[in-house]
C-alpha positions in Angstrom: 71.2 -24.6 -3.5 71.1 -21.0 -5.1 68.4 -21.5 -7.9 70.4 -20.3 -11.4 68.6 -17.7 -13.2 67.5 -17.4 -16.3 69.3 -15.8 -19.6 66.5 -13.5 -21.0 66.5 -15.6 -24.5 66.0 -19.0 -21.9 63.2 -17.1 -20.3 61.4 -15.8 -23.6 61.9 -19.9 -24.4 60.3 -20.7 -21.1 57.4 -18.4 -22.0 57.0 -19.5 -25.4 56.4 -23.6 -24.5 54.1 -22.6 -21.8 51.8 -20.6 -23.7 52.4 -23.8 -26.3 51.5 -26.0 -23.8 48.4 -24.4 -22.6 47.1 -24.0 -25.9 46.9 -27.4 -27.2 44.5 -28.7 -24.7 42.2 -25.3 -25.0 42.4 -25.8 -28.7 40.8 -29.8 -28.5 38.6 -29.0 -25.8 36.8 -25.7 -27.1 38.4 -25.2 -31.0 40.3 -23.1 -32.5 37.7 -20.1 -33.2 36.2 -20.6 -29.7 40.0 -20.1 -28.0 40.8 -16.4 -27.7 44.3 -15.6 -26.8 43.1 -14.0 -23.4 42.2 -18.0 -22.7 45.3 -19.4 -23.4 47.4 -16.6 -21.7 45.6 -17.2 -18.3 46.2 -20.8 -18.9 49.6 -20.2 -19.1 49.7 -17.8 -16.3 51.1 -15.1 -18.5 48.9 -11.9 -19.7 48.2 -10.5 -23.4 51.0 -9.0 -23.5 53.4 -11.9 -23.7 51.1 -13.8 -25.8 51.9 -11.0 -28.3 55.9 -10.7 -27.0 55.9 -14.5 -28.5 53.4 -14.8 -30.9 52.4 -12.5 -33.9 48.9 -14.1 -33.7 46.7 -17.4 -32.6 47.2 -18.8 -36.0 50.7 -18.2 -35.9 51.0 -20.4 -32.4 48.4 -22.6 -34.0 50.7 -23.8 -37.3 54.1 -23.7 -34.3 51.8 -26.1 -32.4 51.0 -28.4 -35.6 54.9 -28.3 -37.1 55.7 -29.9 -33.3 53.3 -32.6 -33.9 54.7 -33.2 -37.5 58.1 -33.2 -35.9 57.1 -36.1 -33.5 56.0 -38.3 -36.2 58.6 -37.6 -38.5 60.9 -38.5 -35.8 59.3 -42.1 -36.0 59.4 -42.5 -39.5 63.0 -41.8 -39.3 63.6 -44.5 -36.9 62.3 -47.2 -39.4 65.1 -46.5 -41.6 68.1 -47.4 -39.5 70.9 -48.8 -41.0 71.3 -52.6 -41.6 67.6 -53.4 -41.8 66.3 -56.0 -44.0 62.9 -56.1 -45.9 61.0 -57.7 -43.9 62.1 -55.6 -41.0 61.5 -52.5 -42.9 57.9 -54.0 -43.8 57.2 -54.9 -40.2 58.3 -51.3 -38.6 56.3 -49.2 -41.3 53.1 -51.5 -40.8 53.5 -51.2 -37.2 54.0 -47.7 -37.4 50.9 -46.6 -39.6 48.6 -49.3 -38.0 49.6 -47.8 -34.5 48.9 -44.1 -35.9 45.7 -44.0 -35.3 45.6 -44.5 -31.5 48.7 -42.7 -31.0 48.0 -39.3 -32.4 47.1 -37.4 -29.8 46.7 -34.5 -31.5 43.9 -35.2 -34.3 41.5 -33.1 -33.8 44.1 -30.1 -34.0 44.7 -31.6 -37.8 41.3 -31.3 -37.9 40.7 -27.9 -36.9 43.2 -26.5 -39.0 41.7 -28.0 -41.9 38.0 -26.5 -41.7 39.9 -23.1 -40.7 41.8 -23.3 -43.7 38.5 -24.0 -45.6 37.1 -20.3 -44.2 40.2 -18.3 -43.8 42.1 -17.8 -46.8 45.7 -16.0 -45.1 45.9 -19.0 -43.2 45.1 -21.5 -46.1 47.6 -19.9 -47.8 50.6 -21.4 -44.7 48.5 -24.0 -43.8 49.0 -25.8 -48.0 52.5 -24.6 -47.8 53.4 -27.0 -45.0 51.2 -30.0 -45.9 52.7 -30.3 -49.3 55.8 -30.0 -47.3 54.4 -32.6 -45.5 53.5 -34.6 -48.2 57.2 -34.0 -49.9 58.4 -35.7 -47.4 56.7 -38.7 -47.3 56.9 -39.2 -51.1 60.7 -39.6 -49.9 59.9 -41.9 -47.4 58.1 -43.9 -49.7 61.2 -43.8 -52.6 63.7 -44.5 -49.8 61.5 -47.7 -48.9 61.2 -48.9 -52.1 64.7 -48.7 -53.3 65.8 -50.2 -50.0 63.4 -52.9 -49.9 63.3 -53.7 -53.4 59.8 -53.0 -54.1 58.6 -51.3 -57.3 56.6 -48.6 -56.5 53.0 -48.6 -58.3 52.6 -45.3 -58.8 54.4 -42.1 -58.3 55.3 -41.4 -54.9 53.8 -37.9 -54.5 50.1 -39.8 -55.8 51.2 -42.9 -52.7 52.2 -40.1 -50.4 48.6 -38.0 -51.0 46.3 -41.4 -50.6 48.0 -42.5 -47.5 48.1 -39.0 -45.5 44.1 -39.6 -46.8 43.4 -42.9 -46.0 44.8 -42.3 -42.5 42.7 -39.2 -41.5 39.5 -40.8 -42.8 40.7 -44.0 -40.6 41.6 -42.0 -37.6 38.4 -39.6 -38.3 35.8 -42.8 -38.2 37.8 -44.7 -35.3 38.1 -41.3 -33.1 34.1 -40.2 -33.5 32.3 -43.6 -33.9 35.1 -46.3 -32.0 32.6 -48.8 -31.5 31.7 -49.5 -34.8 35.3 -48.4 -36.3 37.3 -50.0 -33.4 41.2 -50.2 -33.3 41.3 -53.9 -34.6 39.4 -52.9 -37.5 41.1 -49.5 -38.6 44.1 -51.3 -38.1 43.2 -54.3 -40.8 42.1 -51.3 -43.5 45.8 -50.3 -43.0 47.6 -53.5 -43.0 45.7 -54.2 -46.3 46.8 -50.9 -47.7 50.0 -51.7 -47.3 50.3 -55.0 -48.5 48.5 -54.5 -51.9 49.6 -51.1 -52.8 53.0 -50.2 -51.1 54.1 -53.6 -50.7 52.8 -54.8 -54.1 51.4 -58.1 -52.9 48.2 -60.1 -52.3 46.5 -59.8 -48.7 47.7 -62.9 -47.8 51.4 -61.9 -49.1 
C-alpha cells in the first residue's frame, strides 16, 4: 500500500511533537539549563534548524511542554464532574484523584525546573506567573463548582483553597519523589485525604 504523504502543515506537526517528545526526557534527566537545543534536536533526529522552524526558543518549547502536562490533568478533573453524580461520588473521585497525584505525575520534576528558572530568569517568570495563576483560576472554579454541586460551604475563598492545595501537593509530591522511603505513597496519600476532609469537605477526619 502506497504510503500517503504528508501535507506540509501535517509535517511541520510531525516535527513539532518529536522535538516535544525528545525534550521532555532530556529535560528530567540533565535540566533545563544543562539541555541545549543542539541536544534535543539530535534526539529528535532533526538539526538546529528546525528546532528554530518550530520553536522561537528552549523556553518557549519548555512552557508548550508544561501547558501539555496541565492539559492532561485538567482533563481528569473534568471527568469528576460528569453529570448525575452525587456527593459522595463527587467526594470519592476528587480524593481519589489528588491522593493518586502524586504517583501519577510523571512529569514533576519539569514543574520543578520551571520553578527555580523562573526564580533566575525574569522574561521567563514573567510567562511562567501568567499561566500558573491561569492555573490556579481554574481550580478556584473547580473548587466553586464542587461546592455548589455538593452542597458544601466553602471555608475560605476559592482562589486562597486553590493556592494551598497546588502547595500542599508539590511539597507532598516533592518529599515522596526525593526521600520515598520515609515519605512513602501510603503516607502522602493520608496528608491528602486529611486535607480534604477538614478543609474542602468541611468535616472531622473521621467524617
Amino acid at each position: 500500500m502506497k504510503r500517503q504523504r504528508l501535507t506540509r502543515e501535517q509535517s511541520k506537526d510531525q516535527t513539532r511533537e518529536r522535538l516535544l517528545d525528545a525534550a521532555k526526557p532530556i529535560f528530567m534527566k540533565k535540566g533545563f539549563v544543562a539541555t541545549s537545543v543542539e541536544d534535543i534536536a539530535e534526539a529528535a533526529g532533526y538539526t538546529r534548524g528546525a528546532f528554530y522552524s518550530n520553536f522561537s526558543s528552549k523556553p518557549e518549547l519548555f512552557l508548550e511542554l508544561l501547558r501539555r502536562d496541565h492539559e492532561v490533568m485538567q482533563a481528569g478533573l473534568d471527568a469528576i464532574f460528569t453529570e448525575g453524580a452525587t456527593r459522595e461520588e463527587l467526594e470519592t473521585r476528587v480524593l481519589t484523584y489528588y491522593a493518586n497525584l502524586h504517583r501519577e505525575n510523571k512529569c514533576f520534576l519539569l514543574w520543578v525546573e520551571a520553578k527555580l528558572l523562573a526564580v533566575r530568569d525574569g522574561r521567563f517568570r514573567t510567562r511562567f506567573n501568567a499561566f500558573m495563576h491561569e492555573k490556579q483560576e481554574q481550580l478556584a472554579a473547580y473548587i466553586r463548582e464542587f461546592s455548589a454541586r455538593a452542597g458544601t460551604p466553602l471555608t475560605m475563598p476559592a482562589e486562597k483553597l486553590a493556592l494551598g492545595l497546588m502547595g500542599l501537593c508539590d511539597g507532598v509530591q516533592f518529599f515522596y519523589t526525593v526521600d520515598p522511603a520515609n515519605v512513602p505513597a501510603e503516607a502522602a496519600q493520608a496528608v491528602l485525604a486529611e486535607f480534604f476532609a477538614r478543609v474542602v469537605y468541611s468535616r472531622g477526619s473521621e467524617g
